[in-house]
py3Dmol code that shows the C-alpha trace and the ligand (Angstrom):
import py3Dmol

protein = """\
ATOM      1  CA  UNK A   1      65.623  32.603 123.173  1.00  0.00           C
ATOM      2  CA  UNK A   2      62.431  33.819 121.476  1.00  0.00           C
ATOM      3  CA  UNK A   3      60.673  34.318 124.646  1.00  0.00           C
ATOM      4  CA  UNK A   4      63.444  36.370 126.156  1.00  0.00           C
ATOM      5  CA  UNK A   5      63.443  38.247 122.781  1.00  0.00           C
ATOM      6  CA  UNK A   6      59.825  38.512 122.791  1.00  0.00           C
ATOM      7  CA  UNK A   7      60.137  39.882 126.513  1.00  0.00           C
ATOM      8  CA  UNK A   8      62.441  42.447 126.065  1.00  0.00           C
ATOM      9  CA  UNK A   9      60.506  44.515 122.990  1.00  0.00           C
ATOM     10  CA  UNK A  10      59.030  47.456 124.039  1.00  0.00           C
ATOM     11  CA  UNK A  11      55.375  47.136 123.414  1.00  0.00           C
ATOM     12  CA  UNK A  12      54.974  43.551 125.219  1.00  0.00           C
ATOM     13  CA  UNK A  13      58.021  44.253 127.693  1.00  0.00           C
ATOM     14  CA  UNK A  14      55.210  46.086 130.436  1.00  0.00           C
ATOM     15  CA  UNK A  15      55.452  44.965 134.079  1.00  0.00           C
ATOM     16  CA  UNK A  16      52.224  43.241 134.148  1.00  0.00           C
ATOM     17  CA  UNK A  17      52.478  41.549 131.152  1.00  0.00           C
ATOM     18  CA  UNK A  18      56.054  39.869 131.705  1.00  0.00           C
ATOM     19  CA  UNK A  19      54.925  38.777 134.855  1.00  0.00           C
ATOM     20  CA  UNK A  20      51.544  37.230 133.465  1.00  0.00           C
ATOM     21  CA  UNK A  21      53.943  35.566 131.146  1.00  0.00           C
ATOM     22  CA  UNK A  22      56.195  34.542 133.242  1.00  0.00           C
ATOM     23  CA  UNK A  23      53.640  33.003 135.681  1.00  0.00           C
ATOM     24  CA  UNK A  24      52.303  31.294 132.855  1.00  0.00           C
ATOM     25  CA  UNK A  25      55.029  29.619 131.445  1.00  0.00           C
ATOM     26  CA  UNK A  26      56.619  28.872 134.644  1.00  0.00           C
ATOM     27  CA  UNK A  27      56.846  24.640 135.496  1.00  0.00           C
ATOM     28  CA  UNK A  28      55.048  25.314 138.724  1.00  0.00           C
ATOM     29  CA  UNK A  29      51.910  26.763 136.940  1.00  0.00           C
ATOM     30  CA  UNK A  30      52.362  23.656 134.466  1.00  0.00           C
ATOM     31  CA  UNK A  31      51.791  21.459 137.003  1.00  0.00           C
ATOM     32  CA  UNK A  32      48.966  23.178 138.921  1.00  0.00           C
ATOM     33  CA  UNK A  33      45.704  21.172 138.485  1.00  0.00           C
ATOM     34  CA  UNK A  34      43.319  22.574 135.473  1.00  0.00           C
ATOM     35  CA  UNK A  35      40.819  23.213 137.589  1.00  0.00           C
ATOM     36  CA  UNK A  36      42.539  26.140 139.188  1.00  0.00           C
ATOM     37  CA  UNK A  37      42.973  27.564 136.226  1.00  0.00           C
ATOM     38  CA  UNK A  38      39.527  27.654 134.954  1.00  0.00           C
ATOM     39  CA  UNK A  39      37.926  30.439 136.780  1.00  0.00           C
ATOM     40  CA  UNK A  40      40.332  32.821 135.026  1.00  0.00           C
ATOM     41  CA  UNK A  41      39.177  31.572 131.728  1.00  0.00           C
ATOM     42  CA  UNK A  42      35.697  32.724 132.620  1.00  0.00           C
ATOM     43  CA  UNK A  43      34.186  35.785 132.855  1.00  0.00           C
ATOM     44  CA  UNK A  44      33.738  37.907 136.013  1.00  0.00           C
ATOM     45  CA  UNK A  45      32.729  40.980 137.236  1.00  0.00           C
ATOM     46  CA  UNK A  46      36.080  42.554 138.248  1.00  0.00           C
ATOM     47  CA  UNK A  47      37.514  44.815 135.493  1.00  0.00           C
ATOM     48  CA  UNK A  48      40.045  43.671 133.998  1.00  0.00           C
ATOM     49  CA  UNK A  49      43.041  45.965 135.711  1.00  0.00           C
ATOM     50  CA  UNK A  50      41.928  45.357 139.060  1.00  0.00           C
ATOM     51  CA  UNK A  51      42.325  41.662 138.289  1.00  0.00           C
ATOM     52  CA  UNK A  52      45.938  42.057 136.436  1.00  0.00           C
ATOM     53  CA  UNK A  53      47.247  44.109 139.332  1.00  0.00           C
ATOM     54  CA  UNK A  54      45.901  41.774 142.044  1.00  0.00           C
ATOM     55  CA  UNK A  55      48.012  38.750 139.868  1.00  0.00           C
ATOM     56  CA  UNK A  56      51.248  41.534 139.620  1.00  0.00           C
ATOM     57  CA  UNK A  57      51.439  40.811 143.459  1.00  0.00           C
ATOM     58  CA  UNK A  58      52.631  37.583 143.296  1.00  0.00           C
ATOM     59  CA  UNK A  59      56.574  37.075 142.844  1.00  0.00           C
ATOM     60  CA  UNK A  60      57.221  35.125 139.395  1.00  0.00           C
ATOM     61  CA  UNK A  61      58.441  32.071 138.908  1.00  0.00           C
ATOM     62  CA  UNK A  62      61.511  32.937 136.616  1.00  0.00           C
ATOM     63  CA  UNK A  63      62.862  29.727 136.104  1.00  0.00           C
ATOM     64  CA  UNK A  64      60.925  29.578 132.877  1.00  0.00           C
ATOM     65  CA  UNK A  65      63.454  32.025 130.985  1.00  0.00           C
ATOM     66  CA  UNK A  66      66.705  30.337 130.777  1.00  0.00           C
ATOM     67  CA  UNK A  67      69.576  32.244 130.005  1.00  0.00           C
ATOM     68  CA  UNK A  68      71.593  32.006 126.913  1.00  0.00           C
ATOM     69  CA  UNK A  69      75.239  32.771 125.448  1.00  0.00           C
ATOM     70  CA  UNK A  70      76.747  32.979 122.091  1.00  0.00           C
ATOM     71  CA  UNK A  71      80.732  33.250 123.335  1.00  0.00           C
ATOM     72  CA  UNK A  72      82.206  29.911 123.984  1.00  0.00           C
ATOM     73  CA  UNK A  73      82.160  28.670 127.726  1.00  0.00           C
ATOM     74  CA  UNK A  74      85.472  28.116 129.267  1.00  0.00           C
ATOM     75  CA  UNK A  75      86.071  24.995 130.882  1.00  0.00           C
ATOM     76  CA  UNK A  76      89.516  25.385 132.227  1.00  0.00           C
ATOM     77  CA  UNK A  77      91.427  27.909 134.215  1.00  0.00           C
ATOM     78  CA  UNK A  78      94.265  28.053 132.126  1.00  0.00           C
ATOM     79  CA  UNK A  79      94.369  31.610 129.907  1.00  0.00           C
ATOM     80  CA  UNK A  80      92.971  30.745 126.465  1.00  0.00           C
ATOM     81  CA  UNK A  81      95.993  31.400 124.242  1.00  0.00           C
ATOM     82  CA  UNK A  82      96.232  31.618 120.571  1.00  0.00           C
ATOM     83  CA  UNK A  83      97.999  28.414 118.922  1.00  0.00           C
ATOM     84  CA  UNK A  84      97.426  29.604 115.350  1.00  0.00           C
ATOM     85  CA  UNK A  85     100.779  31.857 115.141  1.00  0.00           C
ATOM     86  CA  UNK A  86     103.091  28.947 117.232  1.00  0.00           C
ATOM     87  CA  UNK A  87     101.600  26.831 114.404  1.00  0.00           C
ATOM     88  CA  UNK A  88     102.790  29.046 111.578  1.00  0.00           C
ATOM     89  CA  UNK A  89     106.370  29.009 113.940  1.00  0.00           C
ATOM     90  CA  UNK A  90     106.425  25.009 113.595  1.00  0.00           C
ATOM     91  CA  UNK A  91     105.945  24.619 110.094  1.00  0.00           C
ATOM     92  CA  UNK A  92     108.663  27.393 109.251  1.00  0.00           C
ATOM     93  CA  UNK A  93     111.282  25.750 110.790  1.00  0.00           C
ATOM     94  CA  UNK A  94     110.491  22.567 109.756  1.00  0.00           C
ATOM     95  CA  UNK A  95     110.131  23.925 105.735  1.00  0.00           C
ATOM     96  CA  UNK A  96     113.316  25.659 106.828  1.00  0.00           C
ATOM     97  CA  UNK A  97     115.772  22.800 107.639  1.00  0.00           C
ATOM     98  CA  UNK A  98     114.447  21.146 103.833  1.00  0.00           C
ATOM     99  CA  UNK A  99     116.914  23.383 102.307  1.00  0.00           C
ATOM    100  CA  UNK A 100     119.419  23.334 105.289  1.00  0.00           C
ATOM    101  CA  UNK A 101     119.881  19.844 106.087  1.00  0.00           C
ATOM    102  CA  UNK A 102     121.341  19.643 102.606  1.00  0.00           C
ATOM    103  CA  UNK A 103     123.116  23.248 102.530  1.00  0.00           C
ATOM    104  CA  UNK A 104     124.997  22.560 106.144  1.00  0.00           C
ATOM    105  CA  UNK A 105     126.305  18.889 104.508  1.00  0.00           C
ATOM    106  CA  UNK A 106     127.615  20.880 101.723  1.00  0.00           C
ATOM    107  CA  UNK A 107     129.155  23.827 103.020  1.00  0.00           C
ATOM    108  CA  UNK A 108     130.166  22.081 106.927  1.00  0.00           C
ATOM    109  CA  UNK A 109     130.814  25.284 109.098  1.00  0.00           C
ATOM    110  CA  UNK A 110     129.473  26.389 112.367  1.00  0.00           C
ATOM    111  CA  UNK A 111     127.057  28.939 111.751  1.00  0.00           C
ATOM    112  CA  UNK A 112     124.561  26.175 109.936  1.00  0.00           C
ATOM    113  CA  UNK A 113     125.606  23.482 112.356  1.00  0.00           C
ATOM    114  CA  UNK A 114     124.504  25.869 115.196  1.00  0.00           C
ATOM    115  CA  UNK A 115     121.406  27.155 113.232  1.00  0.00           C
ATOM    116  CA  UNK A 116     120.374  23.727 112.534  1.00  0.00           C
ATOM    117  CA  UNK A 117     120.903  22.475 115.943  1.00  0.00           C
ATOM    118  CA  UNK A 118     118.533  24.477 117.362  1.00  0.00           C
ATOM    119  CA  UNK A 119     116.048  24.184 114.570  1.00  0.00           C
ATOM    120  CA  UNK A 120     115.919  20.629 114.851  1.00  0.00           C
ATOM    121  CA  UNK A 121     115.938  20.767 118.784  1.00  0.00           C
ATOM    122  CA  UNK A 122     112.783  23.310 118.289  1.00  0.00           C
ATOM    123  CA  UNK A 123     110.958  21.022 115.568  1.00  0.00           C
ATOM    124  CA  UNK A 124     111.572  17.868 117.794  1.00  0.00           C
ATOM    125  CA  UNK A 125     110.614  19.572 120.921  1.00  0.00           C
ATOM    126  CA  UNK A 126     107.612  20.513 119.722  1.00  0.00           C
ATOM    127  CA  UNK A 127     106.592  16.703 118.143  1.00  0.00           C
ATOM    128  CA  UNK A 128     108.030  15.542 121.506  1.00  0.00           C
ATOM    129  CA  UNK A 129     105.469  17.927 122.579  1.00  0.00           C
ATOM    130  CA  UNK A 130     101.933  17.126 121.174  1.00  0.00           C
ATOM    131  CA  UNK A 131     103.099  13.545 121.140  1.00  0.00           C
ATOM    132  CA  UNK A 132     103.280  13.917 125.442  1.00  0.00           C
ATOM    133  CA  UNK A 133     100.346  15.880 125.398  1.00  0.00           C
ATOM    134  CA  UNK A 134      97.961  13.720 123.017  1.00  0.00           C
ATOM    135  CA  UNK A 135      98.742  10.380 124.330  1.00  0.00           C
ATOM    136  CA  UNK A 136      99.629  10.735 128.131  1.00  0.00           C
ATOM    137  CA  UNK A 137      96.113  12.863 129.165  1.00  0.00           C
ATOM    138  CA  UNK A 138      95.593  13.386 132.584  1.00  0.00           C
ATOM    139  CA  UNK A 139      92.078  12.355 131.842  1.00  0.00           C
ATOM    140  CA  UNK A 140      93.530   8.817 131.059  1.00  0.00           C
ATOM    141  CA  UNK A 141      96.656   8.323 133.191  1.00  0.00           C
ATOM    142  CA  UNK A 142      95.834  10.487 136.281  1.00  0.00           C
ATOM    143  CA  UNK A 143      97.620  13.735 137.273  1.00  0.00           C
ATOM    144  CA  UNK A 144     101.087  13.368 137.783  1.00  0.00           C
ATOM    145  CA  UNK A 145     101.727  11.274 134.426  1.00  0.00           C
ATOM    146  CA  UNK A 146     101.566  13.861 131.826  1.00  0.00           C
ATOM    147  CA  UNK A 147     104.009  15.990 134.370  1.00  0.00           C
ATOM    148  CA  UNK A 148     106.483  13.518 134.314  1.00  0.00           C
ATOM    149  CA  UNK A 149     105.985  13.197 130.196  1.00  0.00           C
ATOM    150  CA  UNK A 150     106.428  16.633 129.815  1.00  0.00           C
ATOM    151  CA  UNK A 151     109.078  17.182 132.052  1.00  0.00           C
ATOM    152  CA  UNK A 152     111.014  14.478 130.338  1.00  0.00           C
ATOM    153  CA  UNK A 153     110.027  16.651 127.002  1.00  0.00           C
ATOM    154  CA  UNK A 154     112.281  19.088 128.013  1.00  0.00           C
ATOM    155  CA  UNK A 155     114.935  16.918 129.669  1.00  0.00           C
ATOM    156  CA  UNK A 156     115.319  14.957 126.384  1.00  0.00           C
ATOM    157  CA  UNK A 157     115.126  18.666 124.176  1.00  0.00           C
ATOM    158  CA  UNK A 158     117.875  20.626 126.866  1.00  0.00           C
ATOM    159  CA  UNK A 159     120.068  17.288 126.661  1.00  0.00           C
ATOM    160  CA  UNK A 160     119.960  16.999 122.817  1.00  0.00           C
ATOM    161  CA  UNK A 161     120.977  20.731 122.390  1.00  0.00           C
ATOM    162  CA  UNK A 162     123.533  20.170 125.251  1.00  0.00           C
ATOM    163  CA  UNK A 163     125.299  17.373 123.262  1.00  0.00           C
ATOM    164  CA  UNK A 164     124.376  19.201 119.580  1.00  0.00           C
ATOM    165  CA  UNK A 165     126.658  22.334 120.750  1.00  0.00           C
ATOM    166  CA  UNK A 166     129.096  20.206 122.297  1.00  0.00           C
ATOM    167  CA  UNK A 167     129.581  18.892 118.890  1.00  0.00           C
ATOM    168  CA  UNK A 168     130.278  21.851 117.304  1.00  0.00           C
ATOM    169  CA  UNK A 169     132.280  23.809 120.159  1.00  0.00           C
ATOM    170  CA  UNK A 170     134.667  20.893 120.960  1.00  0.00           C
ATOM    171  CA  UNK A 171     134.341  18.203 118.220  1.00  0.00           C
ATOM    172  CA  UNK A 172     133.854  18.039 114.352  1.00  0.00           C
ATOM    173  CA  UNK A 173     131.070  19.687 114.388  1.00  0.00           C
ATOM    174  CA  UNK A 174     127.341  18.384 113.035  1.00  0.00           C
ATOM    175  CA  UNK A 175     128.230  18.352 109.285  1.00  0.00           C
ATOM    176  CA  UNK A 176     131.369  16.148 109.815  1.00  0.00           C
ATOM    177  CA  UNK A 177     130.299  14.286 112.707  1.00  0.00           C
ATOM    178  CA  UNK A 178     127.205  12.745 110.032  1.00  0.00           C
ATOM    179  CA  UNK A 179     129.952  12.504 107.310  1.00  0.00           C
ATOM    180  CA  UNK A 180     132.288  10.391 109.735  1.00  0.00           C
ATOM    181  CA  UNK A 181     129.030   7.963 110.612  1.00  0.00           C
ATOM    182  CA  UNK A 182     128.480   7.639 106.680  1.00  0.00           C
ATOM    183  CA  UNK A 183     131.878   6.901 105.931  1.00  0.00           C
ATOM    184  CA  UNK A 184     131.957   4.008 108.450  1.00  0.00           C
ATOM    185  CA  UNK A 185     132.638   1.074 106.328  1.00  0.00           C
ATOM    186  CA  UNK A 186     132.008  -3.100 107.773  1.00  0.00           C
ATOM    187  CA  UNK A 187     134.299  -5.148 107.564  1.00  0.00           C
ATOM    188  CA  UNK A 188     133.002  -6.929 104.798  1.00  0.00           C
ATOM    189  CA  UNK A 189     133.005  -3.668 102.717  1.00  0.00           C
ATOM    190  CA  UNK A 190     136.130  -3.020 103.394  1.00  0.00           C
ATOM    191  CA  UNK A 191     137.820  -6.055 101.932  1.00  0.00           C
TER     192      UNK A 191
END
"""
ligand_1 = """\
43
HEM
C 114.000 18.379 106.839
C 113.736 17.712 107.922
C 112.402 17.582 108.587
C 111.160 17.961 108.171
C 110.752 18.657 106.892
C 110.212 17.581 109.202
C 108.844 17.822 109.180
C 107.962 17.450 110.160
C 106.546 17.737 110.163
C 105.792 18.505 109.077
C 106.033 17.218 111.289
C 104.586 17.333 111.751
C 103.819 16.069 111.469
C 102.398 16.242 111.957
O 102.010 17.315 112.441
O 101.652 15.270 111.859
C 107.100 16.590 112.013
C 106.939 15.954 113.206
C 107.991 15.549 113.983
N 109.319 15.649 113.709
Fe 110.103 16.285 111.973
N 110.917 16.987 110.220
C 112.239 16.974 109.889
C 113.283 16.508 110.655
C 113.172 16.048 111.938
C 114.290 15.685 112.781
C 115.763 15.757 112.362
C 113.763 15.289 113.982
C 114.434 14.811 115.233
C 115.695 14.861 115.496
C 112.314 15.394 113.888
C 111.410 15.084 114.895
C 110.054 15.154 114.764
C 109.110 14.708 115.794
C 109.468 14.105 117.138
C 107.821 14.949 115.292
C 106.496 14.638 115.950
C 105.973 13.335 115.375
C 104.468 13.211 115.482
O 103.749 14.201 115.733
O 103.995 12.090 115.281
N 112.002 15.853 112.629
N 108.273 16.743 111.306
"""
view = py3Dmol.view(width=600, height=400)
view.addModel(protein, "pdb")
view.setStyle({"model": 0}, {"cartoon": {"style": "trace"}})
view.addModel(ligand_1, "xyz")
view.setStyle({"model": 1}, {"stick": {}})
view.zoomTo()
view.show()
């Protein structure tokens, strides 16, 4: 990075000069034997330009600047997408059924039932979610695991809003459907 910096300033960026550089700090020239180099080191009779312009003629070795960048390099073809908003998303609903867990057992009717069966199909979806896409990696498991994983993901999420609304549209609904299971008594309660 300092060489390339050094490189591109305007009083050491001349033609000659880069390319004296760049011959010079090329591998190649590394490697040459110090006995070629020495006659440059000493003193001849040819001026000075004569003898930078002969060494211009040779094509430089560039492999001694490497190239650099400061944005991050993308290692997949998928479109980088933000997650930080979907985040915000996830934790709102789930600090949103806190309150209405409580609030649809206490007032049963079928606007909360439906609101909260579709905020907890959301919240689990998206556990059901990073859970599939933490633990079955297609770095671990091969390719077509992680399809199957998520595919059942959404299987599992349709299925549970499916039987959620069917609930509320043709049975008790979700308030007095989780009353019913906490009034079931055993028998030995009972007697
Ligand atoms: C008031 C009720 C609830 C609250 C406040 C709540 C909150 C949360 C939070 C904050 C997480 C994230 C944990 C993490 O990132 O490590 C989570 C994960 C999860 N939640 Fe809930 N949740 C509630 C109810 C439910 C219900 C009713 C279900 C399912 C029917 C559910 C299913 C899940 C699943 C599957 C995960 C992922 C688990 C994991 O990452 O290990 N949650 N919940």
């Amino acid at each position: 990075m300092a060489l390339s910096t050094l490189l591109r300033t305007p009083v050491l960026a001349g033609r000659v000069f880069t390319q004296h550089v760049l011959k010079y700090g090329s591998l190649s020239c590394m490697q040459r034997p110090l006995a070629s180099m020495v006659p440059r080191m000493v003193p001849s009779m040819v001026p000075i330009s004569q003898h930078a312009f002969k060494e211009a003629t040779h094509t430089p070795i560039t492999n001694s600047v490497r190239s650099f960048r400061t944005s991050p390099v993308r290692l997949s073809d998928e479109k980088p997408h933000d997650h930080s908003k979907l985040w915000v998303i996830e934790k709102s609903v789930a600090a949103l059924m806190v309150p209405l867990l409580p609030l649809g057992l206490l007032i049963p009717n079928k606007l909360f039932d439906s609101v909260i069966a579709i905020l907890i199909c959301a919240h689990s979806f998206w556990g059901l979610e990073a859970i599939a896409i933490d633990y079955v990696r297609a770095s671990v498991v091969g390719p077509i695991l992680p399809k199957i994983a998520l595919g059942l993901v959404y299987l599992i999420s349709i299925a549970m809003l499916g039987g959620l609304f069917y609930i509320i549209g043709h049975d008790d609904g979700l308030a007095n459907t989780i009353k019913q299971i906490w009034a079931i008594k055993s028998d030995r309660q009972k007697s």
